[in-house]
N, C-alpha and C positions, 0 to 999 in steps of 0.2 A: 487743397485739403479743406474738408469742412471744417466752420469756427464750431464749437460747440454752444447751443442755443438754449438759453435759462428763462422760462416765466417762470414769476415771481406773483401770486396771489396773494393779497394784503388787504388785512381784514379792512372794514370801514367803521370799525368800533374805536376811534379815536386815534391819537399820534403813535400811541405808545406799541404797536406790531412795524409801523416804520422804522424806529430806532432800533426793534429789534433786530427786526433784518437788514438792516443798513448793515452792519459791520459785518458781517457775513459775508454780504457781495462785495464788500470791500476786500477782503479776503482773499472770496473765491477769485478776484480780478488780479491778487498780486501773485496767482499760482497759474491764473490761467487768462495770460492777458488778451487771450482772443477772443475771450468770454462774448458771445450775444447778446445782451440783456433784453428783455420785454416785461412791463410792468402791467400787471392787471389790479386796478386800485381806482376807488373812486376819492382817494385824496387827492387837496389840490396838487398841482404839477407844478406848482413852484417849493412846496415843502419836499414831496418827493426828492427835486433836482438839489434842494438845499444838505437830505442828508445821506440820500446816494449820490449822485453827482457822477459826470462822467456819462458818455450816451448810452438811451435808454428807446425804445420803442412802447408809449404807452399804450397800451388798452385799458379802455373806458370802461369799466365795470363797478358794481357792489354786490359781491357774491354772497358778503352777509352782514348783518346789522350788529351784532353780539346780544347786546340787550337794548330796550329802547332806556333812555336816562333824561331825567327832568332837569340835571346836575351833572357835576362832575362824582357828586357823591350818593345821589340817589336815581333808583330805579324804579320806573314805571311798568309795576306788575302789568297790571292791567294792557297796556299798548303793546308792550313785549308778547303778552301770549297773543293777540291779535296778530302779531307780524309773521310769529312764526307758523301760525295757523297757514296764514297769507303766503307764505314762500315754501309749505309742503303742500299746499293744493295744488296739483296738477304735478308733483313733483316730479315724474318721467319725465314731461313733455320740457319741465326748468332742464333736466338734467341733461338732456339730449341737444336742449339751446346751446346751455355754456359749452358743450363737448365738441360742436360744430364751431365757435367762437376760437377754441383753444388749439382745436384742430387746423383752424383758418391760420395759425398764427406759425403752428409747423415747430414747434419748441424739441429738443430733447429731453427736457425733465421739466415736471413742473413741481416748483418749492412753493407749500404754501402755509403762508402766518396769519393765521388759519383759518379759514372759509372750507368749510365742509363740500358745500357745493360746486367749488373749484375740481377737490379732490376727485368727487365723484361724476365731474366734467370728464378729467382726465383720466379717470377708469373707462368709462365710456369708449372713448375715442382711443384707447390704447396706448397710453403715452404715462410712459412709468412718472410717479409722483414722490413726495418726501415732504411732512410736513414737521412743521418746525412750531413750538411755540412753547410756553411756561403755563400756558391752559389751555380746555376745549370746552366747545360751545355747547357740546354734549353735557359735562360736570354743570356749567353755569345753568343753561335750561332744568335740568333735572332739579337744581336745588330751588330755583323760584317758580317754575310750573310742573313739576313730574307729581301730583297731584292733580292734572285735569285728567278730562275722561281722554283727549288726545295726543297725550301723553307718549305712551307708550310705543304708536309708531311711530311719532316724530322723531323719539330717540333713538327706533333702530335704524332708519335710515341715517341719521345722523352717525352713529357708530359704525352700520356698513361703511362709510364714505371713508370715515377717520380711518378705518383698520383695511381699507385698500391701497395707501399711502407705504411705502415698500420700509420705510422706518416714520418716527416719529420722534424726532430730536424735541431733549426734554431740558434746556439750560437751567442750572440753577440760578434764583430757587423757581421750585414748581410746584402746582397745585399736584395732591396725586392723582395719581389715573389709574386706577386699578381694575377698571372696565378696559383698558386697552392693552393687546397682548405684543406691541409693535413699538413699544417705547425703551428709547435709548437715551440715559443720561449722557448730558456735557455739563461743560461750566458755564459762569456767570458770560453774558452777552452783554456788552457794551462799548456805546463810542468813547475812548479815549482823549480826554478833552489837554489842549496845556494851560499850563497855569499863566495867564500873562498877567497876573497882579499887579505889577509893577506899572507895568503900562495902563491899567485902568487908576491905578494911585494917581498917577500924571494926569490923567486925563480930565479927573473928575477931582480932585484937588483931594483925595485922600489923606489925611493923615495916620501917620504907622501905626497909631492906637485904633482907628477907625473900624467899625464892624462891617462886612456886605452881604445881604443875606438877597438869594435867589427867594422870587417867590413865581411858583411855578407849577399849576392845579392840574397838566396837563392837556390833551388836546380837544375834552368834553367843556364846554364853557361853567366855569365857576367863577364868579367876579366875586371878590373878596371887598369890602367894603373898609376901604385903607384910607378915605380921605377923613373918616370919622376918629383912627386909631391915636390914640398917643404918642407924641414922642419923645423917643428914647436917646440922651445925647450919646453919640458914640456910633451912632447905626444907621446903614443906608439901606433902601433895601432898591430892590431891581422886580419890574415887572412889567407887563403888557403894556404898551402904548394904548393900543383899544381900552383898554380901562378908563383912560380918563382920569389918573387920581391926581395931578396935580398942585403935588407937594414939591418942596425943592431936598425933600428927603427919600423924594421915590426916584427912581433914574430908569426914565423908560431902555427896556430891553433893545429895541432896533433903535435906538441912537450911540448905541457901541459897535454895531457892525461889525459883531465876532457871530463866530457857531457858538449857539446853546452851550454843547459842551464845555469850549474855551471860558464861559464866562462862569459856569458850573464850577469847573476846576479852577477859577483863581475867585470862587467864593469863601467867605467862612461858615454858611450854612445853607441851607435848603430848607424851603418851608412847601411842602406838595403833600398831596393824599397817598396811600398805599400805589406804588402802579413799579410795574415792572422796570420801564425806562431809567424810570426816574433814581429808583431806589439802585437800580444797578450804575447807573452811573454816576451819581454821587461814591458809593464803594470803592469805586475804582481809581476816582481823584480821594480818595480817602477825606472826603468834607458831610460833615455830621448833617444827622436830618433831624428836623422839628415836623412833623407826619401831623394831620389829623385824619382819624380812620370812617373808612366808606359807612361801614356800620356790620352788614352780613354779605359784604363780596366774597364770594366762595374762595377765591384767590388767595384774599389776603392773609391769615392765619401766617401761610405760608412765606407768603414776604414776611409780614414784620419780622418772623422769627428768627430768618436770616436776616435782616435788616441787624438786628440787637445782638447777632451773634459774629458781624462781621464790621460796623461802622455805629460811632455814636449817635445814639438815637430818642429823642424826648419824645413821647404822644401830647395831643392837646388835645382837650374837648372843643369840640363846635362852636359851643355856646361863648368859649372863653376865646377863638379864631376869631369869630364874628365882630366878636367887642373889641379885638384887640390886644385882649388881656395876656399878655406873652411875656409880662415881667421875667416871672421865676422860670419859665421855660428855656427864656433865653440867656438869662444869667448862667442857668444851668447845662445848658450847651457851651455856652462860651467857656465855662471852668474846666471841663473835660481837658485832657491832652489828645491832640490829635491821635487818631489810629493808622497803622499802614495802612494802604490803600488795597484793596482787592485784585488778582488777577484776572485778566479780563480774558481768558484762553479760551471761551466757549464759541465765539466766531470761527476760530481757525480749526480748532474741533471739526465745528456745521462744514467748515469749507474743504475739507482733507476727505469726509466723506460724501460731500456732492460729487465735488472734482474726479473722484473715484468710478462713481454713478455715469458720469458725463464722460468718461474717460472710454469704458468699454465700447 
C-alpha cells in the first residue's frame, strides 16, 4: 500500500511559518503515521529538525522572501519592491521551474506556509495544494507597494496562485483576507511547551521569588542591547548566546538545552515583537508578554488584539526597550494574576483536514 506523501512549502521570511507548521505535522504524523514527509525550505536544517523532528526529505529552496527587513522590526521599502519586481520577471518560466521541482519530488498534496509560488508550482504540475497560514504576501505587498505602477500584476498573479490552493487554513488570530474566497478559519497554532521550572530553579540557582523572563525578537536578527540595561534584583532573563551580552543576569538560551517552548512555558514573561509564534505560544502556556510593536506590519493590529484578549499583555515603546527602561512595565506584568492558558486545537484542526485530502 502507498504511504501517503506531504510537501511542506515554508516561507523564508523568518522562524515564525516553521513553528507554525511544526505542530500540524506533528499532528498530521499522530493520525497518519505513515505520513511521507518532504520539506521545501530554505531554513537551516538543523532548525527545521529541532521543531519538526522525526524523518524528513529536504528540498532546498526559497520560494519567497515575504519582505526584505533591515530588523526584526523594520522594513526596507525600497529592496522589497526591487525583490519582487525580481521574482515576477519571467514569472511563467519561475512557475514552470518550481512545478518541475515539485513534480520531481511526486508528493500527493502540497501544504504551503505560505509561498505563493510553491502554490502555483503545484497548480502547474497538477498536484492539489492547501495553504495554511495567519497571513498572505498578497495583503503585506499591497500594503507597502500596491502604489507602484507594477503593482497591479504582481498582485494578480499573486492571488491567482493563493486562490488555486483547494482551501486556505486561517489559524487564529489572522490578518483578514477578504480578497480570498478559499479561506477557512481554525484555531490558535501552537507548540505546546512543559513547564520545567523547577528543574531550571535547580539548575541555575533560582530562588522561589526569582523572576525569568524569555527574551526572544524572533528568527529576523534584532540584538537588543542588554549589556547596557539596568539591573533589576529579582530578575533573570534568558537570550541568545550569539548575542554576546555577558552578564551573570543574562543566562544564555543553548546552555539549558531544552525546546524553545519548554523554556517559554516554565518562563514568567516574554519579551518579543508582534509575530505569530511567539505570541501564540506564550497563550498557550498561559505566560504574559511585554511586546514592543513592528510599527505598520499589516499583521499586527490583529495579533495584538488577540494577544490582550486572551493572555496578559504590556506594550513598550522602542526608545524605552533600547534603553532598558522596563521598570513599570515589568512591575506591571509581574502584578497581573496569571490567565489560563489558550487552546491550542488549530493543528489538529489543519491535520483532520489534510489527512482528509491525503486520504482520498
Amino acid at each position: 500500500m502507498k504511504h501517503p506523501h506531504l510537501l511542506v512549502a515554508i516561507s523564508s521570511h523568518g522562524f515564525g511559518h516553521v513553528a507554525q507548521v511544526a505542530p500540524v505535522i506533528h499532528a498530521l504524523r499522530a493520525c497518519l503515521p505513515e505520513l511521507r514527509l518532504t520539506l521545501r525550505a530554505a531554513v537551516p536544517e538543523a532548525h527545521l529538525a529541532a521543531r519538526i523532528g522525526g524523518a524528513f526529505t529536504l528540498q532546498r529552496a526559497r520560494d519567497d522572501f515575504g519582505m526584505v527587513q533591515t530588523s526584526a522590526l523594520d522594513v526596507d521599502l525600497e529592496a522589497s519592491a526591487c525583490a519582487y519586481r525580481e521574482l515576477h520577471t519571467d514569472w511563467d518560466a519561475r512557475v514552470a521551474a518550481v512545478a518541475e521541482e515539485i513534480a520531481a519530488a511526486a508528493p500527493d498534496l502540497v501544504l504551503a506556509d505560505v509561498p505563493y509560488l510553491a502554490l502555483a508550482g503545484a497548480a502547474r504540475a497538477g498536484i492539489p495544494a492547501v495553504a495554511l497560514c495567519s497571513l498572505h504576501w498578497e495583503g503585506i505587498y499591497r500594503h507597502y507597494c500596491g502604489h507602484l505602477v507594477e503593482a497591479a500584476a504582481i498582485r494578480r498573479q499573486m492571488l491567482e496562485a493563493y486562490a488555486s490552493a483547494q482551501q486556505f487554513l486561517r489559524p487564529a488570530p489572522s490578518m483578514p483576507m477578504p480578497e480570498l474566497t478559499n479561506t477557512r478559519a481554525i484555531g490558535p497554532i501552537a507548540t505546546c511547551g512543559v513547564n520545567r521550572r523547577t528543574e531550571l530553579d535547580a539548575r541555575l540557582g533560582l530562588s522561589p521569588d526569582e523572576r525569568l523572563v524569555l527574551v526572544a525578537m524572533g528568527g529576523i536578527a534584532l540584538r537588543l542591547p542588554m549589556e547596557s540595561w539596568p539591573r533589576w534584583p529579582g530578575v533573570r532573563f534568558v537570550a541568545a548566546r550569539a548575542w554576546g551580552v555577558g552578564r551573570d543576569d543574562v543566562v544564555e538560551m543553548e546552555s539549558l538545552d531544552m525546546p524553545f517552548s519548554d523554556v517559554l512555558a516554565s518562563s514568567d514573561a516574554l519579551l518579543t515583537k508582534p509575530g505569530y509564534g511567539s505570541f501564540a505560544e506564550a497563550a498557550v502556556a498561559g505566560v504574559p508578554v511585554l511586546y514592543v510593536r513592528r510599527g505598520d506590519w499589516p499583521e499586527e493590529p490583529a495579533l495584538v488584539a488577540w494577544l490582550h484578549g486572551n493572555i496578559h499583555a504590556v506594550e513598550v515603546a522602542r526608545p524605552d526597550l533600547l534603553a532598558g527602561r522596563l521598570d513599570t512595565a515589568l512591575e506591571t506584568l509581574f502584578a497581573m494574576p496569571r490567565r489560563a492558558p489558550v487552546a491550542a486545537d488549530g493543528a489538529r484542526e489543519a491535520a483532520a483536514i489534510i489527512a482528509e485530502i491525503l486520504r482520498k
